[in-house]
Backbone as a chain_set.jsonl record, in Angstrom:
{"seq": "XXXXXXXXXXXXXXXXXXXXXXXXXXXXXXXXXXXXXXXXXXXXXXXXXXXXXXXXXXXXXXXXXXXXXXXXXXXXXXXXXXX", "coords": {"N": [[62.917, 106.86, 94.406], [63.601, 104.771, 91.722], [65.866, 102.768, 90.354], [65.857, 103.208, 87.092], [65.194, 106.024, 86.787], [67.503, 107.396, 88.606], [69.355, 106.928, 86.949], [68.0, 107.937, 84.53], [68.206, 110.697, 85.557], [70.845, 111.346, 86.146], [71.773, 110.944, 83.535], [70.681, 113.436, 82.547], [71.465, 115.273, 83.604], [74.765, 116.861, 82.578], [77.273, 117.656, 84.493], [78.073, 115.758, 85.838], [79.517, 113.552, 84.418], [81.482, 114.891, 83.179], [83.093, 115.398, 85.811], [83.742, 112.648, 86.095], [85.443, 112.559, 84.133], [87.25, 114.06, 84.757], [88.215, 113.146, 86.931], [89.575, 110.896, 86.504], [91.026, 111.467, 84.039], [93.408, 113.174, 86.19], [93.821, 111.225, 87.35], [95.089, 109.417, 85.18], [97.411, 111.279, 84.975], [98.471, 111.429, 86.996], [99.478, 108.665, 87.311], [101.36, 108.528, 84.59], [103.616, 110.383, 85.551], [104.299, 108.781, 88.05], [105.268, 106.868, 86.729], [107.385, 108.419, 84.988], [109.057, 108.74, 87.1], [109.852, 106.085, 87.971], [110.906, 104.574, 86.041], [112.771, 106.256, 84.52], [115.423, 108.481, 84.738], [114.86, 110.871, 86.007], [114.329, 111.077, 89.312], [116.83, 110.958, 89.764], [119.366, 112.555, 92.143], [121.97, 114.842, 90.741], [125.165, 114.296, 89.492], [127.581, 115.233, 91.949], [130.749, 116.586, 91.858], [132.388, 117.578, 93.351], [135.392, 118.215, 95.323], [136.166, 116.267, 97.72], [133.36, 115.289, 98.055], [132.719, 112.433, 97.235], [133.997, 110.755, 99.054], [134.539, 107.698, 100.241], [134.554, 104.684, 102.549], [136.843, 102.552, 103.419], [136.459, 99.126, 101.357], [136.993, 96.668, 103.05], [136.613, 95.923, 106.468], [138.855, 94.489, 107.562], [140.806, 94.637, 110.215], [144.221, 94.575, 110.576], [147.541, 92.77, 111.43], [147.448, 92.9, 113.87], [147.442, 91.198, 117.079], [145.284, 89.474, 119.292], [145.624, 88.471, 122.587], [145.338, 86.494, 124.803], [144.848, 85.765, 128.254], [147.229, 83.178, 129.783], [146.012, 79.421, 130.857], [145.003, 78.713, 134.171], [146.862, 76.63, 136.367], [145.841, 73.707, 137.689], [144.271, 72.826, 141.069], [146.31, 70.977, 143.112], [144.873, 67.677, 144.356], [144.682, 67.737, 146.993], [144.532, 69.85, 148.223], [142.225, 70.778, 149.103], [141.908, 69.803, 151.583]], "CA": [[63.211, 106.754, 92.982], [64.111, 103.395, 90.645], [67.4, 102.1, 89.045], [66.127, 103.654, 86.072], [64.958, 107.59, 87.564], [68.591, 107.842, 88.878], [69.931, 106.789, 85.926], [67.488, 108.956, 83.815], [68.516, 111.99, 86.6], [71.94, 110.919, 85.713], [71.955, 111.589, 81.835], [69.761, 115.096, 82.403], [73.096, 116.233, 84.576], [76.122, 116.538, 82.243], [78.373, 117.721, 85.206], [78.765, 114.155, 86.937], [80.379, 113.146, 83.023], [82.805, 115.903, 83.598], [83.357, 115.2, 87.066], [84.184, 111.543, 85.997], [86.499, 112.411, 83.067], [88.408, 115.088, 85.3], [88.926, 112.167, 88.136], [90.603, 109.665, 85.468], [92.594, 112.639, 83.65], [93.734, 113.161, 87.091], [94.504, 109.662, 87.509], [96.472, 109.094, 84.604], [98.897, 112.029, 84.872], [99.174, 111.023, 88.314], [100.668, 107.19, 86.77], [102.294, 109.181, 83.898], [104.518, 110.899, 86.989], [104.736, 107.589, 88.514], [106.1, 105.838, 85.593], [108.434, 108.676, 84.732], [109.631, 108.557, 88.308], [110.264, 104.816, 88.368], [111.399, 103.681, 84.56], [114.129, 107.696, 84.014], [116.599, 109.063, 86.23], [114.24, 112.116, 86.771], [114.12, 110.406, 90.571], [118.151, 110.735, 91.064], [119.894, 113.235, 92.525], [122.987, 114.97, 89.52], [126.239, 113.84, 90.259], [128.193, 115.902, 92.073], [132.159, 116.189, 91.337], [133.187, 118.921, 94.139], [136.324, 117.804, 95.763], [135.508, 115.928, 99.414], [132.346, 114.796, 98.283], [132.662, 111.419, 97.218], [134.996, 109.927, 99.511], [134.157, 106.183, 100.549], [135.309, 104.364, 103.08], [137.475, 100.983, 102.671], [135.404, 98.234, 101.586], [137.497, 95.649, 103.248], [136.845, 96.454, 107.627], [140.061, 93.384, 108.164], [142.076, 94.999, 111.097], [145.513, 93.467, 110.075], [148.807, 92.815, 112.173], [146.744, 92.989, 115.457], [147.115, 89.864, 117.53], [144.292, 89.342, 120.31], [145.955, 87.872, 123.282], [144.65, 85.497, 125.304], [145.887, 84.86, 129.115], [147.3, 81.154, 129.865], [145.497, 78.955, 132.047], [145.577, 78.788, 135.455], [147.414, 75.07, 136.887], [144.766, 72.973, 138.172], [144.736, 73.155, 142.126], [146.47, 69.989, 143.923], [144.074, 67.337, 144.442], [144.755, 67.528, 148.552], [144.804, 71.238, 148.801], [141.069, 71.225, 149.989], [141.363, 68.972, 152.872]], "C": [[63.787, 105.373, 92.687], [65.409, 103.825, 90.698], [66.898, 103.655, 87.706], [66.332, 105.052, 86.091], [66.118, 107.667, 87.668], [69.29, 107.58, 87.459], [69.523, 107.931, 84.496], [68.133, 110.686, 84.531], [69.903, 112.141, 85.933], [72.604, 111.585, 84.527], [71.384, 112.727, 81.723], [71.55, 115.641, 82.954], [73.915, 115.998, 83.508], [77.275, 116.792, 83.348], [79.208, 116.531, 85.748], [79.249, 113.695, 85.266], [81.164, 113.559, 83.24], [83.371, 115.836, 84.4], [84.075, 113.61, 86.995], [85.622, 111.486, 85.117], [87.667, 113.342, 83.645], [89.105, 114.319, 85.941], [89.866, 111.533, 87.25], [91.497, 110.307, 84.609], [93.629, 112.79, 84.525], [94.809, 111.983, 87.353], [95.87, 108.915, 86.445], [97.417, 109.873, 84.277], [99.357, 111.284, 86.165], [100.395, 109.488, 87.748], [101.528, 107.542, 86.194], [103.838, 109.487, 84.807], [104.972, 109.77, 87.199], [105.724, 107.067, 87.926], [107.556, 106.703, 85.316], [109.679, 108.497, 85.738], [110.781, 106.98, 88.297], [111.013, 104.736, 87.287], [112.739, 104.945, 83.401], [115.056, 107.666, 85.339], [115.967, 110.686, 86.387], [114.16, 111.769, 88.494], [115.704, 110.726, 91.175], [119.082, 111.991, 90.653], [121.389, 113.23, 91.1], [124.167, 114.971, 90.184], [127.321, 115.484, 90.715], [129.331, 115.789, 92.692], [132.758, 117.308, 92.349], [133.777, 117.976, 95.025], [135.78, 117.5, 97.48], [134.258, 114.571, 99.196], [132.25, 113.07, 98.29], [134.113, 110.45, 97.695], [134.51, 109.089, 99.981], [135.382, 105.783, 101.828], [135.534, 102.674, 102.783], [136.134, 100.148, 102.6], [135.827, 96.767, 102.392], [137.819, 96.165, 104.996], [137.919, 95.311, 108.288], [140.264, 94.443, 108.936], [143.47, 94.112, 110.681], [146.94, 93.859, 111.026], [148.113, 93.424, 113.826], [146.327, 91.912, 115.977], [146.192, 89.915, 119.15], [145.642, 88.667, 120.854], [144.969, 87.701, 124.341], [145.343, 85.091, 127.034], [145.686, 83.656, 129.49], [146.357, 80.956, 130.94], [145.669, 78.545, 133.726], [145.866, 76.853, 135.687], [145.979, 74.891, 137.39], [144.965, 72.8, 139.728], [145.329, 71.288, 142.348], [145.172, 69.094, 144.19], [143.629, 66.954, 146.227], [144.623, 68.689, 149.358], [143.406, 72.152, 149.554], [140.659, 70.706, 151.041], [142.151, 69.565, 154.532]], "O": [[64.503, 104.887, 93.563], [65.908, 104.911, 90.995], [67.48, 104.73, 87.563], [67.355, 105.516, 85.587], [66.464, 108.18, 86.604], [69.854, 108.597, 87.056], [70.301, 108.514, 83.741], [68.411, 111.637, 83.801], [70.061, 113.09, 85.166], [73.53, 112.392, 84.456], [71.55, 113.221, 80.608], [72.439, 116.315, 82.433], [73.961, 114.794, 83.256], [78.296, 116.133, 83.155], [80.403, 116.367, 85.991], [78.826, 112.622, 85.696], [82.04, 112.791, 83.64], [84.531, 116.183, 84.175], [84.944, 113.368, 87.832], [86.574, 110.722, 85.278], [88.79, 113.397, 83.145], [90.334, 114.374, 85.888], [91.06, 111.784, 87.415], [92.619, 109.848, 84.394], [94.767, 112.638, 84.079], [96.03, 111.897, 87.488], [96.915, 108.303, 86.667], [98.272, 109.527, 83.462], [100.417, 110.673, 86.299], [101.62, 109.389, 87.81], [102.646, 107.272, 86.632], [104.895, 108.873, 84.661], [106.041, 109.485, 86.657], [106.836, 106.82, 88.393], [108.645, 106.13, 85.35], [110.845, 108.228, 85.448], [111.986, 106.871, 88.524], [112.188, 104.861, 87.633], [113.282, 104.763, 82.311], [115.226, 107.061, 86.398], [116.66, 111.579, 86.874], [113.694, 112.807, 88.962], [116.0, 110.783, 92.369], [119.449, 112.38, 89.544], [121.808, 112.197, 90.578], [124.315, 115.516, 91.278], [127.631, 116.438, 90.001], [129.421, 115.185, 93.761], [133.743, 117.912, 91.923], [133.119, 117.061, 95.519], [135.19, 118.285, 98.222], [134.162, 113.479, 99.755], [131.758, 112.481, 99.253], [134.906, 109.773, 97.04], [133.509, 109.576, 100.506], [136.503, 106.248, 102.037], [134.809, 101.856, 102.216], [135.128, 100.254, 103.301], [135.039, 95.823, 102.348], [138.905, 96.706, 105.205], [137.873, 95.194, 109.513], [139.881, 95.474, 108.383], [143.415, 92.89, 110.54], [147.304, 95.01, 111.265], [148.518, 94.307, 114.583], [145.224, 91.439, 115.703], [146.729, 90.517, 120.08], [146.569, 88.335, 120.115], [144.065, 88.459, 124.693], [146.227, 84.238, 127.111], [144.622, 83.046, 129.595], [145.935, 81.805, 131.726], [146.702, 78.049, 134.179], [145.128, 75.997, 135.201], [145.136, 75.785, 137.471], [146.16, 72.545, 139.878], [144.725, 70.416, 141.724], [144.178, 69.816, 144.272], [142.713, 66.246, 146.646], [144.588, 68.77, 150.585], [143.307, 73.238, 150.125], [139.546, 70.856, 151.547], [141.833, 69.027, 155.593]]}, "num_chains": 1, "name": "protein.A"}
């Protein structure tokens, strides 16, 4: 069969019309969703105020009044003490 035959085949069928307009209905709830998802707060979790929950920890991890020590250096040996 031609270009044109399939194309004539084509327009005899209405189902493949229907079949096209269902896919792209499809398609734009699917974005619809998307969009509400991305651009609402349908996406985030409702705050919840029950005692415990939102405890944080410091934002500042300083350790403070804790001095590293360091031990001194050892003397340097004699400069005769390897002969």
């Amino acid at each position: 069969m031609g270009r044109l035959e399939d194309i004539a085949a084509r327009n005899r069928d209405p189902r493949w019309f229907k079949g096209q307009v269902a896919f792209g209905l499809r398609s734009l709830f699917l974005l619809v969703v998307l969009g509400l998802l991305l651009f609402t707060s349908w996406a985030l979790s409702p705050p919840d105020d029950r005692p415990g929950i939102n405890v944080t920890l410091p934002k500042d991890p300083a350790v403070r009044d804790v001095k590293l020590w360091t031990a001194p250096r050892r003397p340097a040996p004699p400069a005769d003490a390897g002969k």
